[in-house]
Backbone of each chain as ProteinMPNN parsed JSONL, in Angstrom:
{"seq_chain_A": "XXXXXXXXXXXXXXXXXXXXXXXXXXXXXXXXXXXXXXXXXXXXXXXXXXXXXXXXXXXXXXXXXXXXXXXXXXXXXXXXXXXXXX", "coords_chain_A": {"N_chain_A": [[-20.02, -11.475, 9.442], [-17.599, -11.998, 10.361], [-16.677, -14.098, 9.121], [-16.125, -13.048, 6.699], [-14.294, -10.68, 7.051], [-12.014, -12.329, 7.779], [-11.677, -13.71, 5.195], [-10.388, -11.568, 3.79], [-8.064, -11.166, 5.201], [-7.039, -13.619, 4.832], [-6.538, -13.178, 2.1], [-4.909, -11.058, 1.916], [-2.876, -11.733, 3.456], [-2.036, -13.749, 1.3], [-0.925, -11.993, -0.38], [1.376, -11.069, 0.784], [2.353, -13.163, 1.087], [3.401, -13.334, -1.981], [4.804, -11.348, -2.43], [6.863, -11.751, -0.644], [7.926, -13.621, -1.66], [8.99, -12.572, -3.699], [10.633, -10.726, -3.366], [12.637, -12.662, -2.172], [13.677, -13.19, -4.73], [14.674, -11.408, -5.881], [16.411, -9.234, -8.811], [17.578, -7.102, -8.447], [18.414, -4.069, -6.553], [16.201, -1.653, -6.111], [14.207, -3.23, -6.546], [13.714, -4.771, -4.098], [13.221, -2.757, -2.585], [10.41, -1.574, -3.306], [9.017, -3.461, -2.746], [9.423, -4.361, -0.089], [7.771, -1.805, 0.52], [5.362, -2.547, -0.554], [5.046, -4.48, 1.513], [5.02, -3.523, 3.8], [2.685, -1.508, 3.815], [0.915, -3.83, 3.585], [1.148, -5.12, 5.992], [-0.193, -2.946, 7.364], [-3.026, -3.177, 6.652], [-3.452, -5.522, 7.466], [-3.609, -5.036, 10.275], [-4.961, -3.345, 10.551], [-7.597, -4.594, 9.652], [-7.484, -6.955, 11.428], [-7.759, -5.166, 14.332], [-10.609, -4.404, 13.462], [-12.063, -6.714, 13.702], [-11.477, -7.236, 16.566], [-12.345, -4.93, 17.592], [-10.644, -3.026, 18.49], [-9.925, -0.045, 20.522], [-7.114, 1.59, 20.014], [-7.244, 1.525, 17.491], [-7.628, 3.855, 15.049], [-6.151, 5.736, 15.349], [-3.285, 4.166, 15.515], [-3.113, 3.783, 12.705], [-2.966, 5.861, 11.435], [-0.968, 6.969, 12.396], [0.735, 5.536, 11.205], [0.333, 5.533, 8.416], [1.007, 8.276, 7.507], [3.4, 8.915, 8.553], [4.815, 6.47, 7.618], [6.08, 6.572, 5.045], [8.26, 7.41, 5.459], [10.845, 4.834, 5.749], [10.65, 4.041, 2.991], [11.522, 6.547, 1.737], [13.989, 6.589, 2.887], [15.121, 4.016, 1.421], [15.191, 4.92, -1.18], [17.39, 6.903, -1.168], [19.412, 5.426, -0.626], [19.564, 3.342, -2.147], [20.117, 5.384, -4.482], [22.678, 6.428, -3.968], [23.218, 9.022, -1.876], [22.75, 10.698, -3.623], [20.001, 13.034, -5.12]], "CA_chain_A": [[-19.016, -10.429, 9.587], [-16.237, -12.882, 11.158], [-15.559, -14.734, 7.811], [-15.89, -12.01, 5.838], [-12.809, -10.257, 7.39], [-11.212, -13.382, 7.824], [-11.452, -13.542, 3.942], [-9.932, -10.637, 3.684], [-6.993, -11.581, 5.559], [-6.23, -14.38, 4.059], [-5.983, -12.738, 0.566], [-3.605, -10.094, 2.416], [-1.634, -12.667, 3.589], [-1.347, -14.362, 0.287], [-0.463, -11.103, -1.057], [2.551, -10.809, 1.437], [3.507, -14.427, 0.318], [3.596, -13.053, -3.015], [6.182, -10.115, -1.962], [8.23, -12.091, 0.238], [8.51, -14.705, -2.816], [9.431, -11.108, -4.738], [11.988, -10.535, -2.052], [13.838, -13.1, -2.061], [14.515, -13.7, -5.935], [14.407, -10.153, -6.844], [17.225, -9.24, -9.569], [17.893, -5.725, -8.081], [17.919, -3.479, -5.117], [15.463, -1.047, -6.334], [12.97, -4.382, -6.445], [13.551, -5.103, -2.879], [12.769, -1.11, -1.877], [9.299, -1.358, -3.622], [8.209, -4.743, -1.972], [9.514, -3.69, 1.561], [6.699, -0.956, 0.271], [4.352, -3.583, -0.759], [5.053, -5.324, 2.364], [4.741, -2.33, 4.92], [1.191, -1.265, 3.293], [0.11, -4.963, 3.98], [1.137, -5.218, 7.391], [-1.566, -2.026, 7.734], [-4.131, -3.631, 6.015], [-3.456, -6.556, 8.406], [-3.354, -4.543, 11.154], [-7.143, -2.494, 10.746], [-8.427, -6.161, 9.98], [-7.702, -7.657, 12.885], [-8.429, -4.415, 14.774], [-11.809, -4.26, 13.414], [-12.619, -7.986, 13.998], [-11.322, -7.129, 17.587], [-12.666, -3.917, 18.366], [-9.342, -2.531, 19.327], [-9.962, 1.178, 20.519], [-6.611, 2.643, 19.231], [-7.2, 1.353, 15.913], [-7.542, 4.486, 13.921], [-4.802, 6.319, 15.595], [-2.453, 3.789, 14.199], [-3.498, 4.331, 11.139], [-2.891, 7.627, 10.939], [0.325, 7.479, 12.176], [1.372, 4.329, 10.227], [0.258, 6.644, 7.115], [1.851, 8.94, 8.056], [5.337, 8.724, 9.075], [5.408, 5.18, 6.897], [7.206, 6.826, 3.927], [10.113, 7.266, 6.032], [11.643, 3.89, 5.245], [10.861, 4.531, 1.399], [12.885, 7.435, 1.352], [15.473, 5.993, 3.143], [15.577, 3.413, 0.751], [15.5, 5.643, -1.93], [18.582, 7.558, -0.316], [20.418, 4.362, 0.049], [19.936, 2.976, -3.57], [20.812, 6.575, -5.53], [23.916, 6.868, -3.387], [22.908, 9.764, -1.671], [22.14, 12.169, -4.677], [18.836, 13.286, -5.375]], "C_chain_A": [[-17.63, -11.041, 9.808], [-15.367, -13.079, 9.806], [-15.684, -14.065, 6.591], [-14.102, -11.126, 6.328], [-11.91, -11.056, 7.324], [-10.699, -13.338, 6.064], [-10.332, -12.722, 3.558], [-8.237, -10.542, 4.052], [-6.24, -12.018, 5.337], [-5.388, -13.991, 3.045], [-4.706, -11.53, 0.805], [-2.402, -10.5, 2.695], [-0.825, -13.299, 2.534], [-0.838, -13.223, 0.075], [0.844, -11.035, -0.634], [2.917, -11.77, 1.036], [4.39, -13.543, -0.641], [4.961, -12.402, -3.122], [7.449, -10.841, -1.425], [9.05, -12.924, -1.327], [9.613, -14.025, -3.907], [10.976, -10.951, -4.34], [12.975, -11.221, -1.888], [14.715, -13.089, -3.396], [14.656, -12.996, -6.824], [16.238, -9.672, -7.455], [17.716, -8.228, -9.022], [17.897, -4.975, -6.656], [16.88, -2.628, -4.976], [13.858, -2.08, -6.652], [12.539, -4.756, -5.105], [13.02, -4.058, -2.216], [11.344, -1.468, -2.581], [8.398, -2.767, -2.937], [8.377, -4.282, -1.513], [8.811, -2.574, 1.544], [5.333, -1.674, 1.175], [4.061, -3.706, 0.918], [4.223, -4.228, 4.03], [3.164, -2.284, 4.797], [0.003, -2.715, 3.862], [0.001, -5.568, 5.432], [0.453, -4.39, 7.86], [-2.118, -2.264, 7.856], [-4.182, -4.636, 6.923], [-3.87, -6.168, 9.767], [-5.097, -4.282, 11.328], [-7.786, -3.767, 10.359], [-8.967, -6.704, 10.858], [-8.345, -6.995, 13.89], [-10.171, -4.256, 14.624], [-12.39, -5.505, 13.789], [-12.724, -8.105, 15.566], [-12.287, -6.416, 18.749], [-11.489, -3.072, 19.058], [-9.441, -0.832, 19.61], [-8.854, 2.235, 20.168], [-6.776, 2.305, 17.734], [-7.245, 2.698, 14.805], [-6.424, 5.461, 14.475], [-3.531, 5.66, 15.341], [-2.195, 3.286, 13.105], [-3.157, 5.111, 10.31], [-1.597, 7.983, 11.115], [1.404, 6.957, 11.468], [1.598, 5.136, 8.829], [0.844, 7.293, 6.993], [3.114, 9.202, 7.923], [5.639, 7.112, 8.186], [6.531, 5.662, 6.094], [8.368, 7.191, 4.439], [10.756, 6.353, 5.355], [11.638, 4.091, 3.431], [11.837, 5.447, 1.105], [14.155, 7.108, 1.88], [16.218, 4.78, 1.947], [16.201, 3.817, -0.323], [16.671, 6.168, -2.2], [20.034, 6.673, -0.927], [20.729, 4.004, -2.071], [20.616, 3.986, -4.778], [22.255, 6.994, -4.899], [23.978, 7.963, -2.146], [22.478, 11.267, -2.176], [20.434, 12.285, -4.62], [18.185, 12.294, -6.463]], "O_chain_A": [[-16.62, -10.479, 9.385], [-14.265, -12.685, 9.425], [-15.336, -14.568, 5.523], [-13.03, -11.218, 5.729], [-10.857, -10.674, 6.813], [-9.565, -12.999, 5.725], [-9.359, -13.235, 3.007], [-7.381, -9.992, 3.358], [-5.065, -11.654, 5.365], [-4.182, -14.183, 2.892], [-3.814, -11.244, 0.006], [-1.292, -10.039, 2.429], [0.395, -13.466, 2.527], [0.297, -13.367, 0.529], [1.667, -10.936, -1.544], [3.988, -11.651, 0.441], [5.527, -13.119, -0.436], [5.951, -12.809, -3.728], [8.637, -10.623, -1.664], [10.176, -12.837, -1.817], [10.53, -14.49, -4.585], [12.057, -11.051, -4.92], [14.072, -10.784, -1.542], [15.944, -13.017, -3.425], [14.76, -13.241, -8.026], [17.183, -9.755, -6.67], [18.922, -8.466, -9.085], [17.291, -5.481, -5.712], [16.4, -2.598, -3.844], [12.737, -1.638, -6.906], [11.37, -5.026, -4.83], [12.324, -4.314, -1.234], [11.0, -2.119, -1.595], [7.181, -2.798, -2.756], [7.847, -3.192, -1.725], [9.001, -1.956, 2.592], [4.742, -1.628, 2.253], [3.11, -3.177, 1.492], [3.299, -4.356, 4.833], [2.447, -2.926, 5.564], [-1.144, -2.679, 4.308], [-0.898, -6.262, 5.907], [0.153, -4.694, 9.014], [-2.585, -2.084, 8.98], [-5.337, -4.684, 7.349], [-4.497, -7.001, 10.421], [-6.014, -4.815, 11.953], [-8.811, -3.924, 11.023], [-10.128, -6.956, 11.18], [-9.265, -7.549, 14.492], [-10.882, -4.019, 15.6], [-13.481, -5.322, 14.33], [-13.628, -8.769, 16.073], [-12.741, -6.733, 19.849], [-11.618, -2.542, 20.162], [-8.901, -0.227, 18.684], [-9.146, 3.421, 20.008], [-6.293, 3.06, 16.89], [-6.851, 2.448, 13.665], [-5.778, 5.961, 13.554], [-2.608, 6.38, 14.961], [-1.307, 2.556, 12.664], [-3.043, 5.186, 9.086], [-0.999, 8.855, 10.484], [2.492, 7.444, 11.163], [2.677, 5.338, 8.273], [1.622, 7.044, 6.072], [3.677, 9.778, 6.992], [6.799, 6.7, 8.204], [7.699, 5.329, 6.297], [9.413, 7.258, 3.792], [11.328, 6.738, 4.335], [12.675, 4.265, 2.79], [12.814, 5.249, 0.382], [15.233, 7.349, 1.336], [17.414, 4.673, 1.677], [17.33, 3.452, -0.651], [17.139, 6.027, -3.329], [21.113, 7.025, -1.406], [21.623, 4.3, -2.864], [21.358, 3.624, -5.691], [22.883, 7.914, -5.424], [24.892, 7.737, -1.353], [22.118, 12.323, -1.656], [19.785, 11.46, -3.979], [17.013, 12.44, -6.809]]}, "seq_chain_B": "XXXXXXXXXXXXXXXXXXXXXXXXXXXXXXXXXXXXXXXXXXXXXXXXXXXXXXXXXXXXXXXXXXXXXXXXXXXXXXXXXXXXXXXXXXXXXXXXXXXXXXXXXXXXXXXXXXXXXXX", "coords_chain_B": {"N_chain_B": [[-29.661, 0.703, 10.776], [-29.774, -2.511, 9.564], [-28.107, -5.629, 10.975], [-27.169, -7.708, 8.692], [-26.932, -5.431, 6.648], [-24.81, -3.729, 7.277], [-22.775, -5.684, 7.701], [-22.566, -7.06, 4.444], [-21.881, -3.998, 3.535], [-19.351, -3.75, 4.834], [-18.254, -5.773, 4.485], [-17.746, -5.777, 1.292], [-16.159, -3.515, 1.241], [-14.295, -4.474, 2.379], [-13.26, -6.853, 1.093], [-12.916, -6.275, -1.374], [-10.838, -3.956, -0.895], [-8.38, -5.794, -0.545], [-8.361, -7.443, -2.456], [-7.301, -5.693, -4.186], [-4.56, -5.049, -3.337], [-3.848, -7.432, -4.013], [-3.603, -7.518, -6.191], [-1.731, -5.257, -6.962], [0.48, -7.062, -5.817], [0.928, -9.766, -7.311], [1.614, -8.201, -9.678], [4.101, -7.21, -9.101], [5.031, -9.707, -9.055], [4.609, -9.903, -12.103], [5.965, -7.611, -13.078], [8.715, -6.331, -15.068], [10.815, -4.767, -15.071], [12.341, -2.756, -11.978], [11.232, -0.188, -11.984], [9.031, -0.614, -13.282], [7.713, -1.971, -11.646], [7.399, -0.221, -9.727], [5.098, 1.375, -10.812], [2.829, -0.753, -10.765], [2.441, -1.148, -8.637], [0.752, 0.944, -7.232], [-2.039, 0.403, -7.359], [-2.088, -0.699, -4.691], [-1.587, 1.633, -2.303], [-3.018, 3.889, -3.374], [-5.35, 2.701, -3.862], [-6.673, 0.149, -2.664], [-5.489, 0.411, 0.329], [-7.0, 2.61, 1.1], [-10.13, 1.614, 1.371], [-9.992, -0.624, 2.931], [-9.369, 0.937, 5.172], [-11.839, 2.574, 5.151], [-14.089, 0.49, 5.304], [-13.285, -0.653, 8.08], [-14.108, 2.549, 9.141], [-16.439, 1.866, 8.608], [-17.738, -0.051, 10.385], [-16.987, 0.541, 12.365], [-19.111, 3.363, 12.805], [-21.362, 1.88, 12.618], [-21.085, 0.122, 14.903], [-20.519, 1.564, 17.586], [-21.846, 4.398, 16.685], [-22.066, 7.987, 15.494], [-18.73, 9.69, 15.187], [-17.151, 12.554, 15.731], [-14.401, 12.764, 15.957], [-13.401, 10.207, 15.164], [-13.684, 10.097, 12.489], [-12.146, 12.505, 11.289], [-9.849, 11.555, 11.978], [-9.776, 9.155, 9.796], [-10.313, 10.882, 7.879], [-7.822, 12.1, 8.204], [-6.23, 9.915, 7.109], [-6.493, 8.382, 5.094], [-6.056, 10.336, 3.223], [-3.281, 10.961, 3.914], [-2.519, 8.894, 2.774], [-3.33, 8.414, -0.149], [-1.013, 10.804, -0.558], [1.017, 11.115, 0.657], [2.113, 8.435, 0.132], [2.486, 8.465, -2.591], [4.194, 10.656, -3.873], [6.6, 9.277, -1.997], [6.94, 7.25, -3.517], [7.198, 8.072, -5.766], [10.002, 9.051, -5.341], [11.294, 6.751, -5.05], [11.006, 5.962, -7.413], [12.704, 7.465, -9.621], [14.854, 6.874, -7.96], [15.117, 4.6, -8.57], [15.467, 4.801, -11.382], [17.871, 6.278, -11.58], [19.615, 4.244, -10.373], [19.687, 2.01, -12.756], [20.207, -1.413, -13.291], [19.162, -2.384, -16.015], [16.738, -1.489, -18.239], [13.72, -2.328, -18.711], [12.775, -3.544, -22.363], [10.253, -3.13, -23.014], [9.125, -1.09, -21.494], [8.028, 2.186, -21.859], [7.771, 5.94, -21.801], [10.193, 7.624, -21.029], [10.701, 9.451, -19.488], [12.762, 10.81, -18.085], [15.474, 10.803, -19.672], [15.804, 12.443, -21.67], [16.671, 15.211, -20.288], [18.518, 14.109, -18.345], [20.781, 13.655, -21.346], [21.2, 16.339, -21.788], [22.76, 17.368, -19.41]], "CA_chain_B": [[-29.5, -0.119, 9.793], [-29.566, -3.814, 10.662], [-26.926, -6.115, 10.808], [-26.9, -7.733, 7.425], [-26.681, -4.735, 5.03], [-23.928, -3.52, 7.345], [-21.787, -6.78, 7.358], [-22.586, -7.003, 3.306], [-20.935, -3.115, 3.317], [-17.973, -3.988, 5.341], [-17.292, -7.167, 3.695], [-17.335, -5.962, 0.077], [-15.217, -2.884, 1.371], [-12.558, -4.955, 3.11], [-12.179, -8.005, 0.231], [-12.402, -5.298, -2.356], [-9.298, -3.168, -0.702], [-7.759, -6.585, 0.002], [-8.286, -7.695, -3.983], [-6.502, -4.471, -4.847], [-3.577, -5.346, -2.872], [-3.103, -8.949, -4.14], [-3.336, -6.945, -8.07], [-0.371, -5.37, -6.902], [1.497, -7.494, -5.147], [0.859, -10.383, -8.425], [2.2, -6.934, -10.504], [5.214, -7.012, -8.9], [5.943, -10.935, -9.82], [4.726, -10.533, -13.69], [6.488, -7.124, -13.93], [10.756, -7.35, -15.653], [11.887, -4.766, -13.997], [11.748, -1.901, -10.987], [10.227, 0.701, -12.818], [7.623, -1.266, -13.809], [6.641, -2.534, -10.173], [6.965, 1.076, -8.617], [4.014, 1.757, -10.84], [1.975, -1.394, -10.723], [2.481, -1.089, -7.161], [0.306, 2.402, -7.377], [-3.364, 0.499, -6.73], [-2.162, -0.866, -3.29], [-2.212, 2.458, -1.784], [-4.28, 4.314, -3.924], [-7.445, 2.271, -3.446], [-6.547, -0.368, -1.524], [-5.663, 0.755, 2.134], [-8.413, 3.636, 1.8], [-10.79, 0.667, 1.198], [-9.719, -1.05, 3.792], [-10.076, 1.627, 6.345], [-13.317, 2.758, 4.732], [-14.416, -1.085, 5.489], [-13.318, -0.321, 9.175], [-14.938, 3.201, 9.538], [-18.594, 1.549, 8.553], [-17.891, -0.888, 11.189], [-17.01, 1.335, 13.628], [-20.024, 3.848, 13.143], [-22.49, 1.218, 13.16], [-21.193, -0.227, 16.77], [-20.032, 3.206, 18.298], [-22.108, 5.513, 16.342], [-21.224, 8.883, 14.796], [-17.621, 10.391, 16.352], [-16.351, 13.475, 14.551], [-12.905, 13.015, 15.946], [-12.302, 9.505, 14.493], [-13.768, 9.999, 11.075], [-11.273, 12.851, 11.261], [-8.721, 10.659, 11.571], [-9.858, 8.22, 8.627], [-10.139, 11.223, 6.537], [-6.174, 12.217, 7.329], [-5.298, 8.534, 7.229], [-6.977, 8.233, 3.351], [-5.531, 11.63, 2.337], [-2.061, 10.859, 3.837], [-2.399, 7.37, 1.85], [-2.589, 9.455, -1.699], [-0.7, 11.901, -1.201], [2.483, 10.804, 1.319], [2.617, 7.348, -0.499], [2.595, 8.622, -3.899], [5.508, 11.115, -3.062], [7.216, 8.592, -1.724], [7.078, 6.305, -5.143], [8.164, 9.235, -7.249], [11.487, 9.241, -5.333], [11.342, 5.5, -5.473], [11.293, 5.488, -9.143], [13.478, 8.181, -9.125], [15.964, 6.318, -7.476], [15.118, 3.318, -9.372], [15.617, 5.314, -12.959], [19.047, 6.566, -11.819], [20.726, 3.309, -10.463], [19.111, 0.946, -12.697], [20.734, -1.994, -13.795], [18.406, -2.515, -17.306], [15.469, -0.809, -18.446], [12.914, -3.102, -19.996], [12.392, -2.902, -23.494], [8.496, -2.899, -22.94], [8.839, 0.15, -20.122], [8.416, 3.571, -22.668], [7.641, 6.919, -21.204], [11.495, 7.659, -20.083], [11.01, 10.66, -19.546], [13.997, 11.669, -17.524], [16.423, 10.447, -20.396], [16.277, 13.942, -21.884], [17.389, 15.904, -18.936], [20.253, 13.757, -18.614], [21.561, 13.57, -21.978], [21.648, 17.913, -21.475], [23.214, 17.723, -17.912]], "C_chain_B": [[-29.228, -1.312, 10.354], [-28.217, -4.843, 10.495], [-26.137, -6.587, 9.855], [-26.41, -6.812, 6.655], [-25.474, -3.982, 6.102], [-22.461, -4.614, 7.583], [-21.628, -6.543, 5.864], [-21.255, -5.869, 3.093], [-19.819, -3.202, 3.547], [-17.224, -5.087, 4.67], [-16.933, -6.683, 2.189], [-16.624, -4.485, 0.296], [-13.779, -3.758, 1.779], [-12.243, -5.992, 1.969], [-12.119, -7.111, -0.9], [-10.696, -4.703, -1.884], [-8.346, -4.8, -0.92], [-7.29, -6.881, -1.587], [-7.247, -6.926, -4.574], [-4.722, -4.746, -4.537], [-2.814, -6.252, -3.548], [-2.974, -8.579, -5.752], [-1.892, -6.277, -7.628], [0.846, -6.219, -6.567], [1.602, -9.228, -7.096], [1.386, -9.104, -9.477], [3.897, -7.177, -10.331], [5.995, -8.307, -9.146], [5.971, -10.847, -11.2], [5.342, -9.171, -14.436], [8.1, -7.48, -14.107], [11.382, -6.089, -15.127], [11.64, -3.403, -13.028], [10.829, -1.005, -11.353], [9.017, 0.552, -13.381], [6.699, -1.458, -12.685], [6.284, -1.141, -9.825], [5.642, 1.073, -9.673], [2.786, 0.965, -11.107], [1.589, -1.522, -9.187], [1.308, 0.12, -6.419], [-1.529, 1.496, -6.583], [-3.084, 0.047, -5.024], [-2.331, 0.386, -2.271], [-3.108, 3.17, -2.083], [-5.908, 3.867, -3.69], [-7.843, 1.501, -2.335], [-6.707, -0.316, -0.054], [-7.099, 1.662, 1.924], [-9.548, 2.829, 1.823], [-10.905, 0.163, 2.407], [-10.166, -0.513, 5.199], [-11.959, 2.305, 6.267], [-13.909, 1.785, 5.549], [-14.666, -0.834, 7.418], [-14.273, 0.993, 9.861], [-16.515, 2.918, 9.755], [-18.349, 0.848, 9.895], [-18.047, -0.242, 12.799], [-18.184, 2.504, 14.069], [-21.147, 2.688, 13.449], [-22.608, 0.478, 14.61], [-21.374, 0.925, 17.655], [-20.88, 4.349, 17.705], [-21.462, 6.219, 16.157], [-20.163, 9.55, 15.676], [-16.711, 11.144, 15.008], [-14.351, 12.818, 14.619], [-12.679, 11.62, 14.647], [-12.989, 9.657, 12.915], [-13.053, 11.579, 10.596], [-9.913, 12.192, 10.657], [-8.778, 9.829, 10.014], [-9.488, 9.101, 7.35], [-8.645, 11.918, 6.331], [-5.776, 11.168, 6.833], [-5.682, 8.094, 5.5], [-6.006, 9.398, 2.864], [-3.859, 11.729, 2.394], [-1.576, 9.471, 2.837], [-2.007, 7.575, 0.615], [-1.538, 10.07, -1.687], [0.769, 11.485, -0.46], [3.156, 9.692, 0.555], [2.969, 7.674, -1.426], [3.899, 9.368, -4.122], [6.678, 10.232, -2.813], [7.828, 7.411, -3.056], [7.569, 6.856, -6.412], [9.472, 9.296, -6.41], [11.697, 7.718, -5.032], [12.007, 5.15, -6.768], [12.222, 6.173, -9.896], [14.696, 7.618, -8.977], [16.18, 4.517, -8.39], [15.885, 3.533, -10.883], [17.659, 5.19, -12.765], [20.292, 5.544, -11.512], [20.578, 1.661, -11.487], [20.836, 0.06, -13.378], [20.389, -2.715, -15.667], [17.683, -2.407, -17.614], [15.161, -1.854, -19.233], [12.856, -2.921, -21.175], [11.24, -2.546, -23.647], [8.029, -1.469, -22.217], [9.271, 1.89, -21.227], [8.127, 4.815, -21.504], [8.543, 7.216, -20.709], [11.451, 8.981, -20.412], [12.092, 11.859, -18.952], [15.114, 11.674, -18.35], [16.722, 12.364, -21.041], [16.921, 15.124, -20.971], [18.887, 15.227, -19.07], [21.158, 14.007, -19.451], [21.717, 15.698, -22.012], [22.539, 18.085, -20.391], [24.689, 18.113, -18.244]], "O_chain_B": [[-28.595, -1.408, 11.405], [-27.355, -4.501, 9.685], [-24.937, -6.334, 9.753], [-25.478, -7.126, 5.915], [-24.923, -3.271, 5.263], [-21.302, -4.201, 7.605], [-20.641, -5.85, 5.614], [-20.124, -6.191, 2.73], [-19.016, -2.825, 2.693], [-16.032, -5.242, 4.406], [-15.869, -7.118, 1.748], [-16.42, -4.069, -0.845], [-12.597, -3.595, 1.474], [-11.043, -6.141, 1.743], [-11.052, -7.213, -1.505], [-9.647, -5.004, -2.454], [-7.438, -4.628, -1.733], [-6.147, -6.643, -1.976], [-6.416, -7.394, -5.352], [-3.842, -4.644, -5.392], [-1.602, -6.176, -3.753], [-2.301, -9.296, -6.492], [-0.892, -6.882, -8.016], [1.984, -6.045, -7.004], [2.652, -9.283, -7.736], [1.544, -9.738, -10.52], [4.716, -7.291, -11.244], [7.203, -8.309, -9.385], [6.89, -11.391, -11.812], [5.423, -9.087, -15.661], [8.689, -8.434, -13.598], [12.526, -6.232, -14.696], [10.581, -2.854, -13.329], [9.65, -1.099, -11.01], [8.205, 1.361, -13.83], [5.486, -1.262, -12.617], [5.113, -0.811, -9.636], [4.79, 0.49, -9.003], [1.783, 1.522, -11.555], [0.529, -1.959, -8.739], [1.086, 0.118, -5.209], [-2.059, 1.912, -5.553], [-3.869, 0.467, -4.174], [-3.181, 0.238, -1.393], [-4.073, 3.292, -1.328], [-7.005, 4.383, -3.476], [-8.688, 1.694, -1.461], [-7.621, -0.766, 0.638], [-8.131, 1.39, 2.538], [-10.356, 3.437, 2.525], [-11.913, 0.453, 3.051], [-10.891, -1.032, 6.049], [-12.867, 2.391, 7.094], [-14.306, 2.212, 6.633], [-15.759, -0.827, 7.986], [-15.02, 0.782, 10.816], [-17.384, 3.357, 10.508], [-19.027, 1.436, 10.737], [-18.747, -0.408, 13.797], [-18.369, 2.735, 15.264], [-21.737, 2.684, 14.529], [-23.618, 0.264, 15.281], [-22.366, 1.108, 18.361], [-20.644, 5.425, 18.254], [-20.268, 5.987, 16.346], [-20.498, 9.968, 16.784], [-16.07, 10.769, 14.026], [-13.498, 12.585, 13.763], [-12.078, 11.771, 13.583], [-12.338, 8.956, 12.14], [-13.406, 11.927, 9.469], [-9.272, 12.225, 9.606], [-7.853, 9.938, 9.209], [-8.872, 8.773, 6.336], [-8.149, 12.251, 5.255], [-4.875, 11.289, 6.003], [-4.867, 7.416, 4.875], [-5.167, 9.112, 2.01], [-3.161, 12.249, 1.524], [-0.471, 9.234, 2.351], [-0.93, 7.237, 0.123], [-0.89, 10.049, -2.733], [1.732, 11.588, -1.22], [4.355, 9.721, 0.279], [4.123, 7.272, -1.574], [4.795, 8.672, -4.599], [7.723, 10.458, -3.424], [8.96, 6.98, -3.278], [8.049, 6.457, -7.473], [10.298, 9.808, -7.165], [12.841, 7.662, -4.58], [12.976, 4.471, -7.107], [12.65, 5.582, -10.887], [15.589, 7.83, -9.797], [17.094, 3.725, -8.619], [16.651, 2.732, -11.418], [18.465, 4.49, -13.378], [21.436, 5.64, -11.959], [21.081, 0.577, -11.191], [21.929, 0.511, -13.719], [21.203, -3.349, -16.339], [17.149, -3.51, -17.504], [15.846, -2.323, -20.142], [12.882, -1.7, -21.332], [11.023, -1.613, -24.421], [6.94, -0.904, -22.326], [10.344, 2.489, -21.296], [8.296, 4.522, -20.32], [8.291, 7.282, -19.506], [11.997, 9.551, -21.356], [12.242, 13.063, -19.158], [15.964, 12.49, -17.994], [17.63, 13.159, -20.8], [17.807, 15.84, -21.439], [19.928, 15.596, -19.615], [22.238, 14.457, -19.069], [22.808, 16.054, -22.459], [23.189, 19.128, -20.46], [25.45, 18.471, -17.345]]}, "name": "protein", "num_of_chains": 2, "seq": "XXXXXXXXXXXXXXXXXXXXXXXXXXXXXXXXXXXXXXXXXXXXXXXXXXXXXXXXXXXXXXXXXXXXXXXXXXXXXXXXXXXXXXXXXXXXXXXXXXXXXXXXXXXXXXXXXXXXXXXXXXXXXXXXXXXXXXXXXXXXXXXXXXXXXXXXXXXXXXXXXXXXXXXXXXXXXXXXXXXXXXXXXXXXXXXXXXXXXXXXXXXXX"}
């Protein structure tokens, strides 16, 4: 069970490499709003990992609120990059 | 159920979601340009996280046994995953369409171009 999650981790982690690597040498601003997505989503996935490897008893309550209320920053980004039009 | 076939479940739930992730996040280096990522970006929440927590719920009934409340929770925390994220990526792309700096030549389906050229 251990290095099975662990697995799991890792490849989450690479994934966030991946993004950050995105992040830095991205051509646009509308590239950097969809990683800082990416990135959010993977810091979740990181999150209920560890939690489950732990046993952490709030674990699915922030989950739910991570889910949740996440797309905030998206739309802000959103916001930010169209000027403030729709 | 004994310990094996619920490790097995949890493990090929959690490196599955995890797999899904690293298809997007490798999406977003081999696509050319925003519009392309917002929607290669689509399996990380879509399958991904709910995977993920899936992965966690087995884990958690088989220590803790059955608890309505939190498989409650899992099933807003999946349903807000579709449906808040996705939302969120249409005014992404959205916002991507209207400030871009150069639409791929490979990226068809522009479907907002008509609207505009009427506005």
């Amino acid at each position: 069970m251990t290095w099975v999650l662990w697995t799991a981790i890792g490849i989450v982690v690479l994934a966030s490499v991946a993004g950050a690597v995105r992040l830095v040498r991205s051509p646009d601003d509308a590239t950097r709003a969809v990683v800082a997505d990416l990135l959010y989503f993977c810091a979740i996935a990181l999150f209920v990992l560890g939690g489950t490897w732990r046993g952490t008893a709030v674990l699915f309550d922030v989950v739910l609120v991570a889910t949740l209320i996440g797309v905030l920053s998206t739309v802000a980004l959103s916001r930010i990059i169209s000027r403030g039009e729709r | 159920m004994s310990g094996a076939v619920v490790g097995a479940v949890v493990g090929v739930l959690a490196i599955g979601g995890a797999l899904f992730i690293l298809v997007a996040a490798v999406g977003m280096l081999r696509s050319r340009d925003a519009i392309s990522r917002v929607n290669t970006f689509s399996p990380a929440t879509g399958v991904g996280i709910p995977l993920i927590i899936l992965a966690a719920l087995v884990h958690d009934i088989a220590e803790h046994g059955w608890s309505t409340s939190t498989f409650l929770k899992v099933v807003l925390s999946v349903a807000a995953s579709l449906v808040v994220s996705t939302v969120g990526s249409n005014m992404l792309a959205r916002a991507a369409y209207r400030s871009q700096t150069g639409l791929d030549p490979a990226t068809r389906s522009n479907a907002l171009a008509p609207d505009e050229d009427s506005s």
